[in-house]
ZAMARGU-4260 file (C-alpha; in steps of 0.2 Angstrom, whole numbers, plus 5000, padded with zeros to 4 digits):
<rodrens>
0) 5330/5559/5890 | 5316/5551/5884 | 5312/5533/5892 | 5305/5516/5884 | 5299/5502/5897
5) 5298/5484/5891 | 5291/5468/5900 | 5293/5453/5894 | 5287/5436/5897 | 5306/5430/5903
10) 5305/5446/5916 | 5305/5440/5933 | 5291/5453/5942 | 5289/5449/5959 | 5275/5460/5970
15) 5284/5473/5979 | 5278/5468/5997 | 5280/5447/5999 | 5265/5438/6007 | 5254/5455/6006
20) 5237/5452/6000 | 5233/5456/5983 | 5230/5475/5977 | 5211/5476/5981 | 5209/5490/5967
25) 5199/5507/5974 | 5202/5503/5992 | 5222/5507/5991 | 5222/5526/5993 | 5230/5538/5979
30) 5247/5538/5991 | 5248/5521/5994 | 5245/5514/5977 | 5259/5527/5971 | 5271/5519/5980
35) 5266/5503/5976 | 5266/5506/5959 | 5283/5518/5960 | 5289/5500/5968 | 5283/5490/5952
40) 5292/5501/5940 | 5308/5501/5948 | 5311/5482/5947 | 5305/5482/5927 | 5311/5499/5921
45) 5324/5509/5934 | 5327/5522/5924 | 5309/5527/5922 | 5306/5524/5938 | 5322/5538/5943
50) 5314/5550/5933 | 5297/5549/5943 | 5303/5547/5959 | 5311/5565/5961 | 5297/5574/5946
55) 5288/5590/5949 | 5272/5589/5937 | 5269/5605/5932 | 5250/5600/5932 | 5239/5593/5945
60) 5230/5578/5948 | 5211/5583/5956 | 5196/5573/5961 | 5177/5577/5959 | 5165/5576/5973
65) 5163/5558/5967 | 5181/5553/5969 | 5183/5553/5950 | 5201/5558/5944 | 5206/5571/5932
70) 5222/5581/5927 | 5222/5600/5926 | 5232/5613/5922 | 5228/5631/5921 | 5210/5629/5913
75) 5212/5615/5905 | 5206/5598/5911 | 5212/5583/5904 | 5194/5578/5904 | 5181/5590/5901
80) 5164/5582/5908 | 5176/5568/5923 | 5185/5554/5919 | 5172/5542/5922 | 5159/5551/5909
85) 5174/5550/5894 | 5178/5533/5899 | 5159/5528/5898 | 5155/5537/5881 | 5176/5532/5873
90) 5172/5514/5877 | 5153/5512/5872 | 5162/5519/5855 | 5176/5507/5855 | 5175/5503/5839
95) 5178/5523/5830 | 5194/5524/5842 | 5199/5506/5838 | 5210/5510/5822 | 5214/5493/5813
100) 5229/5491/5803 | 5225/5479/5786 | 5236/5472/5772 | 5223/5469/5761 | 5235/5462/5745
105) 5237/5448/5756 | 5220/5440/5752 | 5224/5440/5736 | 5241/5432/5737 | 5251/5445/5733
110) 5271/5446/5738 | 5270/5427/5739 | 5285/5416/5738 | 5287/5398/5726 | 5283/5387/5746
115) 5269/5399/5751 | 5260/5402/5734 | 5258/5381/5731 | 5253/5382/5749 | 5238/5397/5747
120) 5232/5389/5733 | 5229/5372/5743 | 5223/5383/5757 | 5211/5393/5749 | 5202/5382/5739
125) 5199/5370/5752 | 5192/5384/5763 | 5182/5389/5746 | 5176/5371/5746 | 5169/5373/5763
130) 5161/5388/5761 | 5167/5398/5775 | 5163/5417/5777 | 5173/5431/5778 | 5170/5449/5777
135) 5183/5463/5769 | 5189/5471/5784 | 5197/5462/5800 | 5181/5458/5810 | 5188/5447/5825
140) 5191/5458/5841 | 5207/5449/5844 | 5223/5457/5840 | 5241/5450/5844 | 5247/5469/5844
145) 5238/5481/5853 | 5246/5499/5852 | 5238/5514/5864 | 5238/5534/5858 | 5238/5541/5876
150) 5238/5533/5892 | 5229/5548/5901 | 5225/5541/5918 | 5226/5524/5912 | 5207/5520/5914
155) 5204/5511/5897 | 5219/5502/5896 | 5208/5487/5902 | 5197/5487/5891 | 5208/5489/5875
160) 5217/5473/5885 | 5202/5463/5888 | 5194/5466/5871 | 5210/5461/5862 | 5219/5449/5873
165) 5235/5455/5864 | 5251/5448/5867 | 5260/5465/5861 | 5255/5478/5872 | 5262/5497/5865
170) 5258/5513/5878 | 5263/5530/5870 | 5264/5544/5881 | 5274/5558/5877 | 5267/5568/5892
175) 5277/5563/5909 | 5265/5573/5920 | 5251/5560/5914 | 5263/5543/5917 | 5267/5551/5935
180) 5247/5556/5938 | 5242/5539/5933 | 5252/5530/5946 | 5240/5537/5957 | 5223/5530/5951
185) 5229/5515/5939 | 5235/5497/5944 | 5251/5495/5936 | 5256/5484/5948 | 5241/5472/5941
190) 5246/5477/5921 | 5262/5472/5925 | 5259/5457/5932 | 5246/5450/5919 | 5261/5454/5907
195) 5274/5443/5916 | 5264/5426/5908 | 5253/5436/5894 | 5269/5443/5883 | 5278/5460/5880
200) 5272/5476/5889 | 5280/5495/5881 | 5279/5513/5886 | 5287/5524/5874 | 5290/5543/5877
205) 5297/5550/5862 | 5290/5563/5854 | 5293/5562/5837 | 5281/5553/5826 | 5295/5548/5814
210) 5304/5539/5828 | 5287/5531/5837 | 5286/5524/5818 | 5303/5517/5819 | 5300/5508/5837
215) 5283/5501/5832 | 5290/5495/5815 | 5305/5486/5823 | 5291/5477/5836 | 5283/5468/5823
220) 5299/5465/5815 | 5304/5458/5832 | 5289/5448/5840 | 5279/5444/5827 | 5281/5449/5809
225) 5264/5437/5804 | 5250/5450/5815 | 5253/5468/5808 | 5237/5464/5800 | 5223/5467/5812
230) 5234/5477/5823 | 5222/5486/5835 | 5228/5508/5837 | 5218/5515/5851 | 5218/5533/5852
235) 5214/5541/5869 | 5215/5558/5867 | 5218/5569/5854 | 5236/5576/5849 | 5244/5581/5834
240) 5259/5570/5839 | 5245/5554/5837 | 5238/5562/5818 | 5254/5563/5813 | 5259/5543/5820
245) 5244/5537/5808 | 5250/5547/5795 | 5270/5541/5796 | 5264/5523/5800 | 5254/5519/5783
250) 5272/5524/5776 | 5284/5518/5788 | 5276/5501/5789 | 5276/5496/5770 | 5295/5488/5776
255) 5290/5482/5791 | 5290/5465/5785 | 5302/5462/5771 | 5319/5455/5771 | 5313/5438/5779
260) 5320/5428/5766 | 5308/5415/5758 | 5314/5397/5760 | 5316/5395/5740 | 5331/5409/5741
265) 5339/5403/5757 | 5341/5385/5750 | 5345/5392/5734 | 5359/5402/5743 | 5364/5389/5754
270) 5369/5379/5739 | 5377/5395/5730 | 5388/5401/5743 | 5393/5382/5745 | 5399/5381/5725
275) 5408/5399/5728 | 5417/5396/5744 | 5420/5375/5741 | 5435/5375/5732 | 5445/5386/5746
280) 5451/5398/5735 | 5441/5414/5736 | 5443/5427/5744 | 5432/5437/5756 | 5430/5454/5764
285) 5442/5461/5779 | 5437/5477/5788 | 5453/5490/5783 | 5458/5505/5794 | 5471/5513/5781
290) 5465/5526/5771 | 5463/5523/5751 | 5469/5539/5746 | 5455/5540/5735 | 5436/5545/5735
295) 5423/5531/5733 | 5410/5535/5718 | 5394/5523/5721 | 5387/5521/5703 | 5369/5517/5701
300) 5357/5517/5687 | 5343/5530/5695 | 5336/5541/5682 | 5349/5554/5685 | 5364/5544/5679
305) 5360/5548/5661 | 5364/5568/5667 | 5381/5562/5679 | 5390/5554/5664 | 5401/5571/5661
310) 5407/5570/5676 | 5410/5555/5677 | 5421/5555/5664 | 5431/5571/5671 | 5434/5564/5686
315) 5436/5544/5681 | 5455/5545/5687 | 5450/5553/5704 | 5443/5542/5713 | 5438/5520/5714
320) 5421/5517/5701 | 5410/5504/5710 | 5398/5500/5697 | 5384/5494/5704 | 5371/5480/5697
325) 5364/5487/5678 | 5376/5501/5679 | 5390/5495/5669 | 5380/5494/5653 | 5378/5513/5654
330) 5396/5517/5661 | 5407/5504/5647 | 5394/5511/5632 | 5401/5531/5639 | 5418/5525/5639
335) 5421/5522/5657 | 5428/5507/5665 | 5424/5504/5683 | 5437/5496/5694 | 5422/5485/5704
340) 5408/5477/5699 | 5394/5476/5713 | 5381/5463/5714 | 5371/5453/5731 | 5358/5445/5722
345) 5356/5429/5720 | 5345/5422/5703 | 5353/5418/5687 | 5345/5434/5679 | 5357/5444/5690
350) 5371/5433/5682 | 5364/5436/5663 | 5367/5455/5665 | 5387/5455/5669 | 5387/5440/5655
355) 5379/5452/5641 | 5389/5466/5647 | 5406/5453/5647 | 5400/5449/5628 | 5399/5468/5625
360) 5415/5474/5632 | 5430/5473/5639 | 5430/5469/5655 | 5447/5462/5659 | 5452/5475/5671
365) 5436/5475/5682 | 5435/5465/5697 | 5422/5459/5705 | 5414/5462/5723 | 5398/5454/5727
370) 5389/5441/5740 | 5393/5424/5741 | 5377/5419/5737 | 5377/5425/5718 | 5377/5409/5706
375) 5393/5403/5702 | 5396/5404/5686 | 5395/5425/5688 | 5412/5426/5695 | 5421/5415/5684
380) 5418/5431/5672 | 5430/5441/5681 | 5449/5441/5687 | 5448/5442/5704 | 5432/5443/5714
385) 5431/5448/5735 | 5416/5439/5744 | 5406/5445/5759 | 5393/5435/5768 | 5374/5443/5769
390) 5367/5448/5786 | 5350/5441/5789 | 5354/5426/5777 | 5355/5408/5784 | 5371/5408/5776
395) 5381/5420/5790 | 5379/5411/5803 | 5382/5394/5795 | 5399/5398/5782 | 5405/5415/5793
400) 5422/5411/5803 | 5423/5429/5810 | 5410/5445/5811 | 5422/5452/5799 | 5418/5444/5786
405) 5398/5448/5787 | 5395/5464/5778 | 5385/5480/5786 | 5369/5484/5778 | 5372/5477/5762
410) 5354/5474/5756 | 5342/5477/5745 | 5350/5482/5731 | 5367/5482/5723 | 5372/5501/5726
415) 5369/5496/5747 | 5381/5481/5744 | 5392/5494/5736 | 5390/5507/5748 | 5394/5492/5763
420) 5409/5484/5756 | 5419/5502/5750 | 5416/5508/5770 | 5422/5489/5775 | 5436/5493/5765
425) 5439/5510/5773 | 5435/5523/5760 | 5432/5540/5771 | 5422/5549/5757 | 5408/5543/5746
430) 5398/5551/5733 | 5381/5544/5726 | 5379/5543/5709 | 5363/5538/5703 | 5360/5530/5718
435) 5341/5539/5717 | 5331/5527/5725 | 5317/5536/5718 | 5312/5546/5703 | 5304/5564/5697
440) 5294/5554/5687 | 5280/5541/5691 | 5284/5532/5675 | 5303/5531/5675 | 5312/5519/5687
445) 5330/5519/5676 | 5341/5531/5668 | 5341/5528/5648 | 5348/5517/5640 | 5349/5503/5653
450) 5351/5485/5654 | 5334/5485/5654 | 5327/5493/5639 | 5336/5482/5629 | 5330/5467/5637
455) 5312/5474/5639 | 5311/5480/5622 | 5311/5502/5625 | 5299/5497/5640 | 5306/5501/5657
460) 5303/5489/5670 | 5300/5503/5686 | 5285/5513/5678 | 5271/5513/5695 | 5282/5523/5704
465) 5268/5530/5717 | 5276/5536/5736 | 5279/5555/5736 | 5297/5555/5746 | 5308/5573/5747
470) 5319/5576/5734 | 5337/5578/5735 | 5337/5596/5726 | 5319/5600/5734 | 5304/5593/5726
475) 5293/5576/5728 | 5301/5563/5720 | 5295/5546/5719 | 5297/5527/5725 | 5292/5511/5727
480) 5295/5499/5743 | 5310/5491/5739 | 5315/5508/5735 | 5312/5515/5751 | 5321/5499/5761
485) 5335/5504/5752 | 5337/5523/5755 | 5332/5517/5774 | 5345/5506/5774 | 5359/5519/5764
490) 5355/5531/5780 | 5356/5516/5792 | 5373/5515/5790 | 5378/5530/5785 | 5370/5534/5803
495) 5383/5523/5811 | 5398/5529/5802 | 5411/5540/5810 | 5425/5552/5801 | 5417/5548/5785
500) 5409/5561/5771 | 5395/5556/5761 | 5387/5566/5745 | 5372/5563/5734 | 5376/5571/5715
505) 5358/5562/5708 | 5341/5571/5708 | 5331/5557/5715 | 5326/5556/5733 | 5335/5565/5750
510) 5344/5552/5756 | 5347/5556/5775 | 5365/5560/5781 | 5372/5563/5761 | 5375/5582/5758
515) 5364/5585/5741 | 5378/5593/5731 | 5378/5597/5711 | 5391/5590/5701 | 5397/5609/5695
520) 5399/5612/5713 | 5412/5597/5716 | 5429/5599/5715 | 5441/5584/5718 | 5459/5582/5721
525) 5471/5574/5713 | 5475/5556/5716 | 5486/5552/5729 | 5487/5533/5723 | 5486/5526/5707
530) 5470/5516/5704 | 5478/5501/5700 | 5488/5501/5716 | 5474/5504/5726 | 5463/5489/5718
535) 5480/5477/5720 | 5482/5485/5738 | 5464/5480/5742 | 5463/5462/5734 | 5478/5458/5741
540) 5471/5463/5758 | 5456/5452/5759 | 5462/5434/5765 | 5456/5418/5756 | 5442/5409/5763
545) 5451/5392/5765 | 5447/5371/5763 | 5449/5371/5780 | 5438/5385/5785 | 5425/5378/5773
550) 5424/5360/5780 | 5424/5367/5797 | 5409/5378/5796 | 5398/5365/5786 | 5403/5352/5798
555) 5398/5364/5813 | 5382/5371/5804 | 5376/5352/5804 | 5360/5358/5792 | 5358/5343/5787
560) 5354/5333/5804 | 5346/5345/5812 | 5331/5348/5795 | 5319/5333/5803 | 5320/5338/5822
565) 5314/5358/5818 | 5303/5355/5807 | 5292/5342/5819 | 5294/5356/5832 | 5285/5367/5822
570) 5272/5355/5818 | 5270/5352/5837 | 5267/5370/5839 | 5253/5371/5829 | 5243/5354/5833
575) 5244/5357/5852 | 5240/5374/5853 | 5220/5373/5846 | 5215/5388/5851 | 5217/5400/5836
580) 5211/5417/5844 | 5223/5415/5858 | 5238/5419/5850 | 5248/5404/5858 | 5252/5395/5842
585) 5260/5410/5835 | 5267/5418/5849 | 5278/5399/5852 | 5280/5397/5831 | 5290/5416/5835
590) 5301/5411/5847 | 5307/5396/5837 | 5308/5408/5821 | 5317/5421/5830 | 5315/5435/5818
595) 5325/5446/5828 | 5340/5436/5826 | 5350/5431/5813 | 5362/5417/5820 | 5352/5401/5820
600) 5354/5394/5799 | 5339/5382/5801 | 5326/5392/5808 | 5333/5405/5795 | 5329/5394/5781
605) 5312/5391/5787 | 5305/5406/5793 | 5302/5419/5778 | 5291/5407/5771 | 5284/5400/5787
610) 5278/5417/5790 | 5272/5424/5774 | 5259/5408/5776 | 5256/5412/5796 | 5251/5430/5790
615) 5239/5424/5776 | 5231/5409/5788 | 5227/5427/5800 | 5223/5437/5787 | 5208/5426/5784
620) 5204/5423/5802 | 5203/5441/5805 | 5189/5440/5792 | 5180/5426/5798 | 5163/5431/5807
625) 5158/5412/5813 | 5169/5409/5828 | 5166/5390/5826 | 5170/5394/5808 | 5187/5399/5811
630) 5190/5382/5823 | 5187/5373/5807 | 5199/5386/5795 | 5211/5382/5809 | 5213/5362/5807
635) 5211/5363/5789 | 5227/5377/5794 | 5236/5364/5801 | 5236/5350/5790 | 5241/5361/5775
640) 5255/5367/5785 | 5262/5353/5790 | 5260/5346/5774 | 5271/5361/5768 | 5283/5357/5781
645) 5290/5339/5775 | 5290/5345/5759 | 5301/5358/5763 | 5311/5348/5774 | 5314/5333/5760
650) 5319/5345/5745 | 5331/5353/5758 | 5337/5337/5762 | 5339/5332/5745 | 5348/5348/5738
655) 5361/5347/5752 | 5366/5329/5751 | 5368/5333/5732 | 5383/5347/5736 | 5389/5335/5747
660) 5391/5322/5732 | 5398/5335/5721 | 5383/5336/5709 | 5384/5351/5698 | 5372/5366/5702
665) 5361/5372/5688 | 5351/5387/5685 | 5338/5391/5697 | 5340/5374/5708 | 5324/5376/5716
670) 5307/5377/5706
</rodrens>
C-alpha cells in the first residue's frame, strides 16, 4: 500500500541519539546514516518506516571510484555519466526544470468578489502611482509551495529548498527502491529537522497521476489557498508518471481554490438563514434509514433534458421528481409536476426563477427543499419547505444543533443539493437526468426552452464551454469550472455511499460511479408508495428547527463580539511580519483562516475574501523584479488591507445588530 509521510510544524521531531553531536554530513558512512535516517522516519511516519526496514530493493545502490552514488539495475543506471555530473549540469539549469505554476487572470482582477474588487482597485492604482515594475511571469525565486518530480538519491532536494525557502515541501516518488537507496547518501535526518520550524514536509507514493493531482490539490486547499500562483514543480528525472502530473494538474487545479466563500455571500447568508430559521417554525433535514419505496429522479437542465422529457412523462408516477434550480420551467411547461423543488443559492436572482415559474403555474403541490441561506421570501412561495445547513458556510457551525442537520456535498449547483438531501433522506436508487455538467456543444450550456432563454432573450447564458471532459455515451463533451466542481463533487459523494444505485440517462459528461444507461433501456417497477404518502412521510419526518434552538445557537455563536478582536489579529499578522519573501505573514494569516476547516463562523466570514486579496498582493510580488521594490508594494499591501478589514468588520457589525432589532431584510443586503 502506497504511503504518504507528512511533517508539520506542530510535530514534535527529536534526533534519534540525545546529546550526539550533529550529523557531520559525508563523514557518517552509508550504514550508519541508514540507520540514523531509518530512526528519523519511524518517529514521523511508522508506517513508511515498516515498509523499509524489512524491503528487498530489487536494484542496487553503487559508488564510483570517486565515492559518488548511483542506483543500478540491470543496465540501467539511474544516472548515466555519476550523480554528481547530473546534479552539476540539472542545477546550473535550475530554471528549465523549475516549472512554475501561474494564474494569470488574477492580474487582471478576474473572479474578484464586491470586498476584494473595491480593494484591487485601491491597491493597483496606488502601486500604478508609484511606478513599480513587474514582469508577466512569476520572477521571484520564492515559492510557499515547492513540489519535487523524483527524489532519486535526494541530492537536489537542497537546492530546490534553498532557492525557494518554501513552507510546502511536496516529494513524489513512486519508486520505493529509490526512497530506501537515498537513505543511504541523503540527510533526512537534517530535511526533517529544518521542517519541524520551517512548515509541512510530504512524500507521496502513489502512482496515479489522477490521484497525485487529487493530494496536491487538496494541499493548497489545506495550507494555503492564496500561493498556487508561483508554485515551483521541480522534475528530477524523467517518467511518464511526471508528463502525465503536468498534464492532470493544469485541469485538476482549476478548483483548487474555489468554494472559499467571499465575505459579501457569507454575511448575506448569515442574515438569510437568520430570517428562515428566526421564527422557530421550519423545518430542517433529518438523515432517514427507511427505504422510500421509490427511485429518486435528479432533474437538471443540461442540454439533454430537452430529449428525456418522454420518459419522463412515462415514468412521472414511479418514482420522487426533484426538480432542480431552472428545471421546473421545462418540466411544468411538458406537463410534469415535480414533488420537490431544489435550490442552495443564495441571491435574489435564484428567487426570481421559482417566482416567474409560481406566476406560470401551479405549484401548489410542490414542496420545497433548499439551504437556509436562500432569501426569505422564496420559501413563502411554497407549502412546506425542508431546510439543510451548507458545509463550508459560516452558517453550519454557527445555527447547526447536530451534524445531522448539515448536508453532504450539497454544492455548487442545485442538482448536488438535490442529489445530497434525496440520499439524506434515504433514496437507494438515483437516476440523473440532465444532470450534464457539460455539453456536446461548446455553445450550448442548457437544454431548450430554459428559464434562461426567456430572460436572456433566445441568448443562452453557457455559450464558452471550452474543457474537453469524456462523455457519458463515449465522446468529448464539454465544460466549464463550476461545471467540473460539480461532477467532482456528484462523484464525491456518490464515492461514499454504500447500498445505493446511481444512473446517468443524459448525454453530457461521464459522471464517475453512475452507470451511463439509455432511457429505452430502463425499466422501472411499479410503485410500492404512493407519491403523496411518501412526500407526507418525509415532511413529517424532518423536525422543526425550534425558538429555542434558534436563540441558543446565536447566543453561542457570539458573532457579534467576537468581529473586533479577529479582525485586529489579522491586522497584527500582517504589520509584524515585514518581511514579504519569507512567507511568515501568510503562513500565520492561514492558521487563523483555517481553510481546511469549516467549524469556526468568524474566520469563515472573513476568509474567502481575505484570501482572494492575499493571492492578488502575491500575484504581483511574484512579478516584481526590484527586491526593495516589493518592500514598498508590501506596506502600501498593508495599509490597504487593513483599511479593508474595519470596513468589513463595521458593515458586519451593522447588518447583525440590525436582525437583532427586527429590521426587515431586503434584496441583495450587501452592495
Amino acid at each position: 500500500m502506497p504511503t504518504d509521510v507528512n511533517v508539520d510544524e506542530d510535530d514534535q521531531f527529536d534526533p534519534p541519539d540525545e546529546g550526539a553531536e550533529e550529523d557531520s554530513g559525508p563523514e557518517l558512512s552509508p550504514e550508519e546514516r541508514f540507520k540514523k535516517n531509518l530512526a528519523a522516519l519511524a518517529r514521523v511516519e511508522p508506517s513508511l518506516h515498516a515498509e523499509l526496514v524489512n524491503y528487498k530493493p530489487v536494484s542496487r545502490l553503487v559508488f564510483d571510484e570517486d565515492g559518488n552514488p548511483n542506483v543500478a539495475y540491470q543496465d540501467f543506471m539511474l544516472y548515466p555519466d555519476g550523480q554528481q555530473k547530473y546534479l552539476d549540469d540539472q542545477l546550473k539549469s535550475y530554471v528549465s526544470h523549475a516549472y512554475r505554476m501561474t494564474m494569470n487572470s488574477v492580474g487582471d482582477g478576474a473572479g474578484l468578489d464586491l470586498h476584494s474588487k473595491d480593494w484591487f482597485d485601491s491597491f493597483t492604482k496606488r502601486v500604478d502611482d508609484s511606478g513599480l515594475t513587474f514582469t508577466h511571469m512569476p520572477y521571484r525565486e520564492n515559492a510557499y509551495f515547492a513540489i519535487v518530480l523524483g527524489i532519486g538519491l535526494g541530492g537536489h532536494i537542497e537546492t530546490v529548498l534553498e532557492r525557494t525557502g518554501c513552507r510546502v515541501l511536496v516529494l513524489i516518488e513512486p519508486n520505493l527502491d529509490f526512497i530506501y537507496h537515498s537513505l543511504s547518501v541523503f540527510d533526512w535526518v537534517g530535511l526533517l529537522e529544518k521542517y519541524k520550524d520551517r512548515g509541512v514536509f510530504y512524500i507521496l507514493r502513489r502512482d496515479s497521476p489522477t490521484t497525485l493531482s487529487e493530494e496536491i490539490k487538496s494541499m493548497f486547499r489545506m495550507h494555503n489557498p492564496a500561493s498556487l500562483d508561483g508554485t515551483v514543480v521541480f522534475q528530477h528525472y524523467s517518467s511518464t508518471i511526471f508528463s502525465e502530473i503536468h498534464k492532470k494538474m493544469n485541469d485538476t487545479l482549476r478548483t483548487a481554490v474555489m468554494g472559499l466563500g467571499f465575505f459579501q455571500d457569507e454575511v448575506n447568508m448569515i442574515g438569510q438563514t437568520y430570517k428562515n430559521l428566526g421564527e422557530g417554525k421550519s423545518r430542517v433535514i433529518k438523515r432517514l434509514e427507511e427505504r422510500p419505496g421509490l427511485p429518486a429522479f435528479i432533474v437538471a437542465t443540461g442540454p439533454s433534458l430537452d430529449k428525456l422529457i418522454p420518459f419522463l412523462k412515462e415514468n412521472q408516477d414511479k418514482a420522487a421528481i426533484f426538480s432542480c434550480g431552472t428545471s421546473i420551467h421545462i418540466l411544468m411547461k411538458n406537463g410534469i409536476k415535480p414533488d420537490f423543488w431544489v435550490m442552495a443559492e443564495r441571491g435574489y436572482g435564484a428567487y426570481t426563477v421559482i417566482r416567474d415559474a409560481n406566476e406560470d403555474f401551479d405549484l401548489s403541490d410542490v414542496r420545497f427543499v433548499g439551504s437556509t441561506t436562500v432569501f426569505p421570501e422564496m420559501p413563502k412561495l411554497f407549502k412546506e419547505a425542508i431546510y439543510f445547513l451548507r458545509p463550508g458556510l459560516s452558517v453550519a457551525p454557527l445555527f447547526a444543533r447536530s451534524r445531522d442537520q448539515i448536508a453532504t456535498i450539497p454544492d455548487p449547483m442545485a442538482a448536488n443539493a438535490g442529489l445530497s438531501f434525496a440520499l439524506h433522506v434515504g433514496f437507494r436508487e438515483v437516476y440523473f437526468i440532465g444532470v450534464d455538467t457539460g455539453s456536446r456543444r461548446q455553445d450550448r450550456g442548457h437544454a431548450a426552452g430554459s428559464w434562461y432563454e426567456q430572460q436572456l432573450s433566445g441568448q443562452q447564458l453557457i455559450t464558452n464551454l471550452d474543457l474537453p471532459v469524456p462523455g457519458n455515451f463515449g465522446g468529448t463533451v464539454w465544460t466549464l469550472p463550476v461545471y467540473q466542481w460539480s461532477r467532482e463533487s456528484l462523484e464525491k459523494l456518490i464515492e461514499i455511499q454504500r447500498g445505493r444505485v446511481f444512473y446517468n440517462l443524459g448525454d453530457g459528461a461521464l459522471i464517475k460511479g453512475a452507470a451511463p444507461l439509455h432511457p429505452k433501456a430502463c425499466k422501472l417497477k411499479a410503485p410500492e408508495i404512493t407519491k403523496a404518502e411518501l412526500v407526507t412521510r418525509l415532511i413529517e419526518s424532518c423536525p422543526v428547527y425550534s425558538t429555542t434552538d434558534f436563540e441558543m445557537a446565536w447566543e453561542q455563536g457570539a458573532v457579534i463580539d467576537r468581529l473586533s478582536e479577529f479582525c485586529e489579529k489579522l491586522k497584527d499578522v500582517v504589520r509584524q511580519n515585514e518581511n514579504c519573501d519569507d512567507f511568515e505573514y501568510i503562513r500565520e494569516t492561514s492558521r487563523m483562516l483555517r481553510p481546511a476547516h469549516a467549524d469556526d463562523a468568524v474566520c469563515m466570514l472573513f476568509r474567502g475574501t481575505v484570501f482572494t486579496v492575499l493571492t492578488v498582493y502575491e500575484y504581483y510580488a511574484n512579478r516584481a523584479i526590484d527586491p526593495d521594490e516589493r518592500v514598498t508594494m508590501y506596506q502600501l499591501f498593508v495599509e490597504e488591507y487593513c483599511e479593508l478589514l474595519d470596513s468589513m468588520r463595521d458593515r458586519a457589525v451593522e447588518i447583525f445588530l440590525g436582525l437583532e432589532e427586527g429590521e426587515p431584510w431586503e434584496d441583495e443586503f450587501i452592495k
